[in-house]
N, C-alpha and C positions, 0 to 999 in steps of 0.2 A: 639417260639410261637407255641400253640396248634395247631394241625391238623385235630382237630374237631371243625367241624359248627355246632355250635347247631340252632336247625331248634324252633325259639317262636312262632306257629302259633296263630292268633288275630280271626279267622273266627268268633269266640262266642261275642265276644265284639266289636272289629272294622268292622268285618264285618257286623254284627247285625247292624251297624249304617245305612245302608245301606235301602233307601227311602222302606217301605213295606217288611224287612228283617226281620222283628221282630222273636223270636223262642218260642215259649213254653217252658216249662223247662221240659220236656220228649224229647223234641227233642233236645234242648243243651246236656243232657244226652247224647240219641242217636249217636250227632256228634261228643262228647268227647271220647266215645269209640271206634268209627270209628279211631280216630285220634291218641290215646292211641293205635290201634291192628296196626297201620303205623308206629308207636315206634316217635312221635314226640314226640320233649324234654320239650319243655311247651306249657300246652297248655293256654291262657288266656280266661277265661268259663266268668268273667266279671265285670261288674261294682256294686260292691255291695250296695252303697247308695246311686244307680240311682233312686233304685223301691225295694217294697218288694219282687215283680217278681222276680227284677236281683238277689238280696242275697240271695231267698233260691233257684235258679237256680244255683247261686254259689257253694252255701254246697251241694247240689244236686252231682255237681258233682265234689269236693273235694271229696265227699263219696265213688263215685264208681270208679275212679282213683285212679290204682294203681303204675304204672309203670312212668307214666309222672309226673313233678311236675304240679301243677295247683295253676295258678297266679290269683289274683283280682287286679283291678287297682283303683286307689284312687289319687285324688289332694292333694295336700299339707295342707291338712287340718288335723285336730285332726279326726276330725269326721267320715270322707273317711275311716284312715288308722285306725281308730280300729273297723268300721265296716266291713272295708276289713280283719282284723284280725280272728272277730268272723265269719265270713264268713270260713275261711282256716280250723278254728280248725282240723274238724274231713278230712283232708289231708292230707295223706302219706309221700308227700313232699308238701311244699304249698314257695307261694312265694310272696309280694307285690310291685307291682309297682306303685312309686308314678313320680308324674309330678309335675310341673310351669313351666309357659313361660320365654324366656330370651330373644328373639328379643327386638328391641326398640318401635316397634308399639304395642306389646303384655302387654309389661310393660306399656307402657304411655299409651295407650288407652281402654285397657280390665282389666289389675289388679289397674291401677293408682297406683304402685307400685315402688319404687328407686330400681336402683339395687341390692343398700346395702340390703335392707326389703326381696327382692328376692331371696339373699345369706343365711339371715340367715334364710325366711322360707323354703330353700331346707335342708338345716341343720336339724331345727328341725322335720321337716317330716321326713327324713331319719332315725334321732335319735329314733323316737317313733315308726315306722316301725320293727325298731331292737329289738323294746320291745317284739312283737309279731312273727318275725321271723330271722334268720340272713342272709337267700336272699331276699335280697333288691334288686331291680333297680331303677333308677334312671332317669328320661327324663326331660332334658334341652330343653321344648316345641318352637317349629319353629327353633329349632339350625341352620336349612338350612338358616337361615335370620338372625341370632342371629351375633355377634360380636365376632370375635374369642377371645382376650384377657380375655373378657366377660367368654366366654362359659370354658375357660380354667381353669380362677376361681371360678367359681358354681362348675364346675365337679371334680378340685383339694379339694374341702369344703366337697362334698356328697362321697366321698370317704374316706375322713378322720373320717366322719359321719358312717362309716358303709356298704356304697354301696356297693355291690359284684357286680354288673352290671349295666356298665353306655349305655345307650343308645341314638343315635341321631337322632333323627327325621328329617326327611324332610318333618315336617307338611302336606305344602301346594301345594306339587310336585314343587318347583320353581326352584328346583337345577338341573343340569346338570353334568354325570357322571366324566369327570375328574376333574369338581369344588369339588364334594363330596365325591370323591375319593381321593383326596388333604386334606379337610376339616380333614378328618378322620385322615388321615395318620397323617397331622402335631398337631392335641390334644394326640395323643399315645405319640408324641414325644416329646412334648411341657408339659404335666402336668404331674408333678413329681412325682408322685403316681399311674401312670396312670398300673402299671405292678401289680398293690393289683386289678384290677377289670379286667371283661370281656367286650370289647366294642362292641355295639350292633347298628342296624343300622332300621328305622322302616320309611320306604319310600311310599308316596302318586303318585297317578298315572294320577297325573292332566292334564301332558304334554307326558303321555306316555313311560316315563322313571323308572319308581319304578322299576323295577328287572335288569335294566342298571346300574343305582346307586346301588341299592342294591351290585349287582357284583364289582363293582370299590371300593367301600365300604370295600367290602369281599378282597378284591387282595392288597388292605392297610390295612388291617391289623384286621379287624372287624370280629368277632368271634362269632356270632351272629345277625340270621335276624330274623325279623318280618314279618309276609306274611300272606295270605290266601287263603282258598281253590277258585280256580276258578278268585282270584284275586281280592276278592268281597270287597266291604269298603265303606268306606265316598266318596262324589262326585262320580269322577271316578276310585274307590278302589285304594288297595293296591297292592303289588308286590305279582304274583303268585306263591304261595310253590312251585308251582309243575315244575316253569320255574325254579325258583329257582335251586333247587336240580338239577332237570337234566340238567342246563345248568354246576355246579359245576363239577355233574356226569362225563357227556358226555366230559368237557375239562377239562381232570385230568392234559394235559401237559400244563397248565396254572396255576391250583388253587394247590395251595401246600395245602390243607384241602378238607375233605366230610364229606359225613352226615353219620348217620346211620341210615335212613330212610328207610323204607321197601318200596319203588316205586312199587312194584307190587300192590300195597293197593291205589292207587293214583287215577285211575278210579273211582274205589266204591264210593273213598270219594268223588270226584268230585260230582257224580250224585244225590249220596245222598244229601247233600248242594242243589246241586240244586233243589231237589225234596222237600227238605223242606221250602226250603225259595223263590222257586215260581219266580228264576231265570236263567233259559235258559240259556247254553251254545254253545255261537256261533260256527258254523260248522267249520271254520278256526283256530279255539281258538287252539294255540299249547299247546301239549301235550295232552289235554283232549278233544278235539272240536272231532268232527265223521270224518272230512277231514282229522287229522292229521296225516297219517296212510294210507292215499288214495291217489292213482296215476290214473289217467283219461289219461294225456297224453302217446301217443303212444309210443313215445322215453323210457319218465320216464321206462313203462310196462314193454319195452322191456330189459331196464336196472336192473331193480327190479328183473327179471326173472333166467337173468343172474346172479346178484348176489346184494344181497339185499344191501350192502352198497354203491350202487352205487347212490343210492337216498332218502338211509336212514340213518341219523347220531347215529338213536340210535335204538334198538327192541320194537316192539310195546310191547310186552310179558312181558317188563322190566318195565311197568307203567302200566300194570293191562289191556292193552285191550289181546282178546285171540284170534285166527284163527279156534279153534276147538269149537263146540259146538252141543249139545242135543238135537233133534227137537223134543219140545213139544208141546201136543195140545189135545183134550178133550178126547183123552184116555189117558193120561197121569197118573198115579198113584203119591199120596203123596212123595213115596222114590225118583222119578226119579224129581219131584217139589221141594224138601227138597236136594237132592242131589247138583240141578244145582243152587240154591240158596248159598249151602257151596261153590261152584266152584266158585263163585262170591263173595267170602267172605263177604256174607248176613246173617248174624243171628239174631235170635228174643229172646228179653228177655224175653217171656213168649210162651207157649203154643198155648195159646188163641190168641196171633197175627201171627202165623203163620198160624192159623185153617181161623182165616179172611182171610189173605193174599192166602193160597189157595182155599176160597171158592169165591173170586173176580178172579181167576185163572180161574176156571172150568167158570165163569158168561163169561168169556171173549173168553177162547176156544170155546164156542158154537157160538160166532157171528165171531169168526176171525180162519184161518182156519191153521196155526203154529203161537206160540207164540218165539218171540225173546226175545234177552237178554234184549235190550230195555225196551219191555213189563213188563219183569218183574220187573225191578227196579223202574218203574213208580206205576206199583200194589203197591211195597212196601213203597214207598213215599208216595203215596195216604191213605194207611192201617195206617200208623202211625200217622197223621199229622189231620187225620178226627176226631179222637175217642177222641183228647184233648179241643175241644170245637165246638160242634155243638148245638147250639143252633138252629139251621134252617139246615134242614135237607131236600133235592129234593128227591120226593114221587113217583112226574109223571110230564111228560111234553108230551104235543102233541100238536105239529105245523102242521101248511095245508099253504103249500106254493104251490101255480100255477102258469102261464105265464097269467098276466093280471090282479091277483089279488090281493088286500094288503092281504099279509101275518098274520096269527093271531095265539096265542098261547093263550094255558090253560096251566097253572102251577098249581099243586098239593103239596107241600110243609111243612111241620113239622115242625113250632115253638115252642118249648119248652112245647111241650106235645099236643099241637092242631094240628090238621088239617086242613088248609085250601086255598083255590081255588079263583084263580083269571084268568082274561080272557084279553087278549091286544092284539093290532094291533100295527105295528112298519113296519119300511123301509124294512126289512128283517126279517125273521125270527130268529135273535142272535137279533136283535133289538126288536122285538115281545116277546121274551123270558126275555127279560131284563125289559121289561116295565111292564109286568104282575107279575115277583117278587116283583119288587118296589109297585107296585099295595099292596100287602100284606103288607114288613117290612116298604117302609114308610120310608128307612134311610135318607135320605139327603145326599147320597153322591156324587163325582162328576168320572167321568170314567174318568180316565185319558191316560191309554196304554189300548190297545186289540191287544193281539198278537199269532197268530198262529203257530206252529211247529208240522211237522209230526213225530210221533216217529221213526216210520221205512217207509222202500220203499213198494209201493207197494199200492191198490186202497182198499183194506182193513186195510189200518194202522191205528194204533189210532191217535186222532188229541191230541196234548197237548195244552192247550189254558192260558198264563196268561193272567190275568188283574189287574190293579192297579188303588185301590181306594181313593178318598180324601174327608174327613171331616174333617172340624174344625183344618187343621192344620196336622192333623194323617194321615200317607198315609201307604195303605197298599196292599200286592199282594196276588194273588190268582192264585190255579192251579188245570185244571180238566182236566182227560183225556177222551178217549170213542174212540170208533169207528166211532161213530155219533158225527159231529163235533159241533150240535147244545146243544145236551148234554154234552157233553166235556164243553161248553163254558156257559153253564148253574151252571155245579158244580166248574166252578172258579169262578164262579160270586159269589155265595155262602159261599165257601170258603173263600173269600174272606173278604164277608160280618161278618163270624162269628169271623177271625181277629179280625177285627172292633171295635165286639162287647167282646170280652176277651182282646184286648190291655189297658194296664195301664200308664199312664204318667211317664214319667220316666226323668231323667236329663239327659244332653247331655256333656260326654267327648270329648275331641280332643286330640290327641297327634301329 
């Protein structure tokens, strides 16, 4: 059995499903290269016949992937796998993954489907997949619920078909790590063909278990996960790359296999994702979270001091956080900005976005008095994710908030080439501020989260503010930073809003 884990990260596609997750296709670019310079083995960029969106965010980044293969994912349909085809062309390596359900509630209630009709449309999917490329996967949808006899015969069919990689889902997180750890072990053993493919394992994290199974997964026999950055996904996401890997990493004298994943790359990505898709990573979050890495207690200290494995399993250094750093701040020059940028493995695909990204640099050294590493990855989430659709653009804002009086704001604002001015009162000033945009676009939507996080320590930090909005069905998030928390909470609002207004209808996969 192989000794390498190939690492499938989903972040562009499953995670993308993720309520307000939506990406631009500059920023799917973005985090394909992020993920590509981490030397991940595929990356899946997305659903090609969801939306015109998704297919040329697809080819998008088929094009600029070099090194990763890059998958699109398709139902078992004609239609799926050869628009997921024309999707791949111009990729280096490209790959399609196709699906159908095989539980029995999946079949009888969603496909109205006999098993027989379910065997042979995995067949033929597989078969016409193979027309357009010869990596194929394969997923046996809710396998976690599915019938093993069942699942033994689709996956023994889709393999005879073509498949080079069978994968099992645990759709719906309902599995528990040595049931699917079992699961796994006895189809390697049990389907006769099972030594012509790679078996892959792509776990939900309903119950809190996706990177438990994933592991029990991996230790029987599974050669192959499915993950994403930060853990992000449907409901309560998927299994995290990054526990993933380091947890393989960290117990080499258990996993007879590792990745070849560059962990030092694991940070950036992190943030980046987060920065783009307007989801906060909680402080305790292992591996990536800002506590992960932090000892308060006096014991821990004194232990760490002494010697660092006393309360640490792994190097902070070994997943991209650092202990040395730059202090910059409004003397700072381009090379020493551009420097500590590359120390953070930040680059910009153009010129012109690095000339932004340090001219919102110097805007923020004059009001905050050292800028952190924080800062800056926030500047660069912000620089990127603005320039792809603003149709509404914050011009000016001035609130007058005092002890006794309603609070009222003036908003100055840029809609799609006008200027214009509106005045509201509200409970607060983020509520003042909020009523006076609406005042102008008029969207109908409805707040659903307001949530605050300070970037760094300290009474001059920036505040980062998401919000998550809902119309019509479409929910979308949004994220502004500042030093001023009412403006911070004004350009997520915004941001937001212009989501909103560039989101496209799109189909919804499950695997």
């Amino acid at each position: 059995m192989s000794n390498k884990l190939i690492i499938f990260d989903t972040t562009l596609r499953d995670g993308e499903q993720s309520p307000g997750a939506s990406m631009t296709k500059d920023e799917k670019v973005r985090i394909a290269k992020a993920l590509e310079k981490m030397r991940v083995d595929v990356i899946e960029a997305g659903f090609p016949v969801a939306s015109q969106g998704d297919f040329e965010a697809v080819c998008a980044v088929a094009k600029v992937v070099q090194d990763s293969t890059v998958c699109g994912l398709a139902r078992a349909l004609d239609k799926d796998i050869d628009r997921a085809g024309e999707a791949l062309k111009g990729a280096n390596s490209g790959r399609i993954h196709t699906f159908i359900a095989t539980s029995p509630i999946h079949m009888q209630m969603k496909l109205r489907m006999t098993p027989d009709q379910v065997v042979e449309q995995a067949v033929r999917a597989v078969k016409r997949a193979r027309q357009h490329t010869d990596n194929v996967e394969f997923s046996p949808e809710d396998a976690g619920r599915s019938e093993l006899d069942f699942l033994c015969r689709v996956i023994e069919a889709a393999i005879n078909a073509g498949a080079t990689t069978i994968n099992i889902p645990d759709t719906v997180g309902y599995n528990v790590p040595h049931q699917f750890g079992e699961l796994v072990k006895r189809l390697i053993e049990r389907v006769p063909n099972s030594d012509k493919a790679i078996f892959s394992v792509h776990c939900h994290n309903d119950l809190g278990l996706a990177v438990a199974n994933s592991l029990a997964a991996v230790m029987s026999g599974a050669r192959q996960v499915e993950c994403t950055i930060n853990g992000l996904g449907e409901r309560a996401g998927n299994a995290a790359l990054e526990e993933v890997v380091m947890a393989v990493r960290t117990r080499q004298d258990l996993f007879v296999c590792d990745t070849t994943l560059d962990a030092t790359q694991i940070v950036t990505c992190s943030r980046l994702v987060s920065g783009i898709t307007g989801f906060p990573v909680q402080p305790n979050k292992a591996i990536v979270g800002a506590n992960a890495f932090a000892h308060e207690s006096g014991i821990h200290q004194d232990g760490v001091l002494k010697s660092r494995e006393t309360y640490e399993i792994m190097r902070a250094q070994d997943v991209g956080w650092s202990d040395n750093r730059m202090v910059l701040g409004k003397h700072s020059g381009r090379n020493a900005f551009r420097t500590r940028l590359q120390e953070l493995n930040i680059s910009f695909a153009t010129e012109d976005e690095l000339n932004a990204t340090f001219a919102r640099f110097k805007e923020l050294a004059d009001k905050k008095h050292e800028i952190f590493d924080e800062d800056l990855q926030a500047l660069v989430s912000e620089t990127g994710t603005e320039a792809d659709n603003e149709h509404i653009k914050l011009v000016a804002l001035k609130v007058c908030s005092e002890t006794g009086e309603t609070p009222l704001a003036t908003v100055t604002l840029w809609v799609d080439g006008d200027e214009r001015q509106a005045q509201s009162e509200g409970g607060g000033p983020v509520d003042a501020s909020y009523k006076a945009i609406e005042t102008i676009v008029n969207s109908g939507t409805t707040l659903q989260l307001y949530s605050v996080n300070n970037i760094t320590s300290g009474t001059d930090a920036q505040g980062e503010v998401t919000v998550r909005l809902e119309k019509g069905g479409r929910i979308v998030n949004g994220q502004g930073a500042d030093i001023d928390i009412v403006i911070a909470s004004a350009r997520a609002y915004i941001n937001a809003l212009n989501k909103l207004l560039s989101a496209a209808e799109r189909a919804h996969p499950q695997i």
